[in-house]
C-alpha positions in Angstrom: 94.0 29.6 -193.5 95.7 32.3 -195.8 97.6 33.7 -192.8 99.2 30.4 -191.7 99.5 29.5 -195.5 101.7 32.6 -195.6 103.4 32.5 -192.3 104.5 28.7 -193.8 105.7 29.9 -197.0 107.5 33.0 -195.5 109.6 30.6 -193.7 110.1 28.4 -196.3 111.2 31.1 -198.7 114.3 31.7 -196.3 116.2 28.2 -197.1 114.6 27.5 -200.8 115.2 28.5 -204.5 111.3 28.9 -204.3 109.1 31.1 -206.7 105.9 32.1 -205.9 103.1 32.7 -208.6 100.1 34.8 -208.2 96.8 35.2 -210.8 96.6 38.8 -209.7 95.4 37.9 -206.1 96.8 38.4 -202.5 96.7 42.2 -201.1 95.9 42.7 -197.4 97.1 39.0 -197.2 100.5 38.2 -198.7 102.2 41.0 -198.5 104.6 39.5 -195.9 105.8 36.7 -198.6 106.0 39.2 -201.2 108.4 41.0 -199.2 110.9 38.1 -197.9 110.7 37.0 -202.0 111.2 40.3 -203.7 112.0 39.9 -207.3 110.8 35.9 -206.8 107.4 37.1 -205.9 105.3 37.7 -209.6 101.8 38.8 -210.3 101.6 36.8 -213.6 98.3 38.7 -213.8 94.4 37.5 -215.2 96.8 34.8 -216.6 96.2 31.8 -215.3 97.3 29.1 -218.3 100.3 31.2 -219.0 101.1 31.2 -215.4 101.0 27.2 -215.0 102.8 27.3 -217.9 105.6 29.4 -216.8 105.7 27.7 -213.5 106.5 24.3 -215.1 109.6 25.9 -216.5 110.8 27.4 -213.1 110.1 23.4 -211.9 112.2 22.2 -215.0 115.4 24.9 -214.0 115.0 23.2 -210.4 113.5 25.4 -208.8 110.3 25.4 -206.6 107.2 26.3 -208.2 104.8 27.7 -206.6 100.7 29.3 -208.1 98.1 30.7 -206.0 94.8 31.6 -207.1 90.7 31.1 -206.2 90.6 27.7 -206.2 88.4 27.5 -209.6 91.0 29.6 -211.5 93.9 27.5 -210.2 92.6 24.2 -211.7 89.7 24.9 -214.1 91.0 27.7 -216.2 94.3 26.5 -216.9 93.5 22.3 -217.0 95.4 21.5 -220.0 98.1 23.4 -218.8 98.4 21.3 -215.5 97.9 18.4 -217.8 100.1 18.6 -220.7 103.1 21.2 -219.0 102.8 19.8 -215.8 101.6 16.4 -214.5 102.8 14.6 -218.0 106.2 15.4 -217.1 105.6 15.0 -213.3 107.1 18.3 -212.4 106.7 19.1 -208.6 104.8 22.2 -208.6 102.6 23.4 -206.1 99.1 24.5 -207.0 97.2 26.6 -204.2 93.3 27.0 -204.4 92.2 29.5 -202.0 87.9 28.9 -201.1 87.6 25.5 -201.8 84.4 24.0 -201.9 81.7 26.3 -201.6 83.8 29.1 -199.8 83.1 31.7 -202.1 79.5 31.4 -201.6 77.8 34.0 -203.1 80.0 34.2 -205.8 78.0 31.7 -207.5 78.8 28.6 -209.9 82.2 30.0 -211.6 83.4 31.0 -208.0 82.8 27.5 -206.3 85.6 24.6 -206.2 83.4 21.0 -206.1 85.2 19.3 -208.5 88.8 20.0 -208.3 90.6 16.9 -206.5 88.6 15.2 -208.2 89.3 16.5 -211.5 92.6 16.7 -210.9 93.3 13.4 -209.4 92.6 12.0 -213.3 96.5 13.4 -213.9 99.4 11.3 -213.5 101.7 11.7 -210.5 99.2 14.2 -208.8 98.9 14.6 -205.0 96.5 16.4 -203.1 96.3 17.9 -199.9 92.9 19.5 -197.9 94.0 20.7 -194.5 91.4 20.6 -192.1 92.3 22.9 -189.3 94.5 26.1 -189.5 97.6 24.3 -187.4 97.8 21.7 -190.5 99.3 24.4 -192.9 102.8 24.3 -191.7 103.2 20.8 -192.2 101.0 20.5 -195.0 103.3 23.4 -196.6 106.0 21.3 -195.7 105.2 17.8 -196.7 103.7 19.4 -200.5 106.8 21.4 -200.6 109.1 18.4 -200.0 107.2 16.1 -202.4 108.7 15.2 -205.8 105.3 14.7 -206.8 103.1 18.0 -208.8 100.7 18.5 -206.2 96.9 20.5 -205.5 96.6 22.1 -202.2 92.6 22.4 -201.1 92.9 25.9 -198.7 89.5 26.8 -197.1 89.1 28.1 -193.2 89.4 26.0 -190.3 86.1 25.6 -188.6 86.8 23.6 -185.2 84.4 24.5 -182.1 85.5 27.3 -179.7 88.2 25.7 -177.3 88.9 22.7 -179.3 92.4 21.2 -179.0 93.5 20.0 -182.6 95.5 17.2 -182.9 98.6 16.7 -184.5 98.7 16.4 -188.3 98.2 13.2 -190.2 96.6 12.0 -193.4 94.4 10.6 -191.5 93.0 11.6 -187.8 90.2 10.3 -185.6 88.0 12.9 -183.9 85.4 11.5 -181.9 85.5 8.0 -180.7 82.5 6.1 -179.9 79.8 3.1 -180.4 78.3 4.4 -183.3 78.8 4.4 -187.3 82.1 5.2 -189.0 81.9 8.5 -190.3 84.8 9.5 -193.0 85.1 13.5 -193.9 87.3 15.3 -196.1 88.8 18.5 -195.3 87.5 21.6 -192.9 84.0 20.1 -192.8 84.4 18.0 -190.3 85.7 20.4 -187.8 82.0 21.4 -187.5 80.4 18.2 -186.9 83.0 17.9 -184.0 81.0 19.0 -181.5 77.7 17.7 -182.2 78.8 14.2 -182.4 80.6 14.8 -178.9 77.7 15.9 -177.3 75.6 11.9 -178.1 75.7 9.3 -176.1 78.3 7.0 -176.6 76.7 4.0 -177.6 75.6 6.2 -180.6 78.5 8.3 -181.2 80.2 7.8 -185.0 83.7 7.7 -185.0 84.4 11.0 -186.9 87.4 10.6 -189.3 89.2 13.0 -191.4 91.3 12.3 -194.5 93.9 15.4 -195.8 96.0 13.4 -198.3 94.4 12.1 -201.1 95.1 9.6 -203.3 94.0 6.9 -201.2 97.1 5.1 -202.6 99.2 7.2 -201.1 98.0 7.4 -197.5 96.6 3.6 -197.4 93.6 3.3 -194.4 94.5 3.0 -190.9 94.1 -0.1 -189.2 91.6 0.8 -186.6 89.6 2.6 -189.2 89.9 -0.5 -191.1 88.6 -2.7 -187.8 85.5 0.0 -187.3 84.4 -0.5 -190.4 84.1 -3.7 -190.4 82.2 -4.0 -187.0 80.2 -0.8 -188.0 76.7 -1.5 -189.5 76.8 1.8 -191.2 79.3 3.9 -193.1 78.9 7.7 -194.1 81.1 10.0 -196.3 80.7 13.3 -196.4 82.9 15.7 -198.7 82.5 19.6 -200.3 82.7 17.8 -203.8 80.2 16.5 -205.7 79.5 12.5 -206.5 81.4 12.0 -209.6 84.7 11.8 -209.2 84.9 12.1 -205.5 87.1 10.6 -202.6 83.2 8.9 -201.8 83.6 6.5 -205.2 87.3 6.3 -204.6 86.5 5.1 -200.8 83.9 2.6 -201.8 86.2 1.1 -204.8 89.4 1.0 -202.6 87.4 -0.9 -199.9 85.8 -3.6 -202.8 89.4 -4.1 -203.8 90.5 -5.0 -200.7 87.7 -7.0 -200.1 86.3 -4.8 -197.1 83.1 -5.2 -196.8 80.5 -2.4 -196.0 76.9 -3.4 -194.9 75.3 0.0 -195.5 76.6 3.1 -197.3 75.7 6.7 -196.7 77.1 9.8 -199.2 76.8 13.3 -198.4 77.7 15.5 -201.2 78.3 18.7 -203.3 74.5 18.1 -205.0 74.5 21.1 -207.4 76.7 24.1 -208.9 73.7 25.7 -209.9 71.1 26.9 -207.7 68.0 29.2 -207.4 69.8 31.1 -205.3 72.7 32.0 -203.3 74.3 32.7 -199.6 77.2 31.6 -197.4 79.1 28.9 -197.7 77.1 27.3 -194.7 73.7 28.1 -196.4 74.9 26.3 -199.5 75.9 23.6 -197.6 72.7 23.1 -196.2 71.3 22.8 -199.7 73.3 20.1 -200.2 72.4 18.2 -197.1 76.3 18.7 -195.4 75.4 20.4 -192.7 75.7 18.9 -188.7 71.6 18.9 -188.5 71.1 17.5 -191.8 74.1 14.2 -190.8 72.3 14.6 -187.4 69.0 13.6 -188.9 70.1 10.8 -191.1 72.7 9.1 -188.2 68.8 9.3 -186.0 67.1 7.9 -188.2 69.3 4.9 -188.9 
């Protein structure tokens, strides 16, 4: 997604006061931003709390702030920074993790971003947005940028099947539509269940839904969604995050509140930061039970 994250922003930057912050990352990548920003593009260096710091001043002068790091170094290094400079005194800047979730695979624990909304949807005032195909960056870029709101944007890679036709943004977007359970993703993953799902029969087809915006508070459930779960005997989440903390426990609250009921609940999930041994982003995902075969085998066996 970094080229249409870029593309977005170099747009952007022609009709905003905007700044752009980066923790020493970028080349073979940004370079087109840097160039339409000159002076308002700064390497703030391996500085990440003194970066946030500086970017909720540019907020406070009215200006658009913008940070980009690795995902893990965007919210985990510099926490009390978002904390106390920026979501206290609900400034609107724009956080940008690049490799959320387990996209920087064999980087190992320090690398890997499966806490982040979570952790960061604890602040005040935060918003955060986890695009799930490449198209969404535009508007996501957009709607973030507009908000008055600080906000943490979730980038990753969009993994839709060859020839798929994405459809337009929302929060929230049905994928597949059939007979089966109600499955609810967050983010890129469910781009590859797409096809999968598809290829069942009908009668046992999930209805695949995807949720970008998050809190739920923000971006309440859709109606149908709503009226599938309450015919559907099952409901699964799955999310790049692990259990504590995730939109999963946020879901299943939201629905008590509302007095939804759910007859059976299914949670796939970010099971471990630390494991025996590394690979991909895809092989990590396996050992945590999210990928297609592994939701294949549990919707069969239902």
């Amino acid at each position: 997604m970094r080229k249409q994250f870029c593309d977005a922003m170099a747009a952007r930057a022609a009709s905003r006061e905007m700044v752009f912050l980066t923790g020493d990352l970028g080349f073979m990548a940004l370079e087109p931003l840097q160039q339409k920003l000159g002076p308002r593009f700064i390497n703030a260096g391996v500085a990440e709390q003194n970066m946030v710091s500086v970017a909720a001043a540019i907020a406070r002068q009215n200006m658009e702030a913008w940070v980009y790091s690795i995902a893990p170094f965007c919210y985990a290094r510099p926490f009390e920074q978002i904390r106390n400079d920026i979501a206290f005194h609900n400034l609107p800047v724009k956080l940008v993790g690049n490799g959320g979730g387990y996209g920087y695979g064999v980087m190992g624990p320090t690398h890997h971003a499966i806490e982040d909304y979570g952790v960061l949807l604890t602040l005040p005032n935060m918003s955060v947005y986890v695009p799930v195909f490449d198209e969404d960056m535009s508007l996501v870029i957009a709607r973030a940028g507009d908000s008055h709101r600080p906000a943490y944007i979730r980038m990753g890679r969009g993994e839709p099947p060859k020839g798929y036709s994405v459809p337009s943004y929302a929060p929230w977007r049905q994928l597949t539509f059939g007979n089966g359970p109600v499955v609810i993703v967050v983010g890129p993953l469910a781009g590859t269940y797409i096809a999968t799902f598809d290829a069942m029969p009908i009668e046992r087809r999930p209805n695949l839904w995807v949720v970008t915006e998050l809190p739920i508070e923000q971006n309440p459930l859709p109606f149908a969604l709503l009226a599938q779960i309450d015919k559907s005997p099952s409901l699964y989440v799955a999310e790049e995050h692990v259990r504590h903390g995730g939109f999963g426990s946020e879901l299943i609250l939201h629905l008590a509140e509302k007095d939804v009921a759910v007859r059976r609940f299914r949670y796939l999930c970010a099971r471990a930061h630390i494991y025996e041994k590394y690979g991909s982003q895809n092989y990590l995902r396996r050992q945590s039970s999210l990928d297609v075969d592994s939701i294949r085998a549990m919707l069969e066996a239902c």
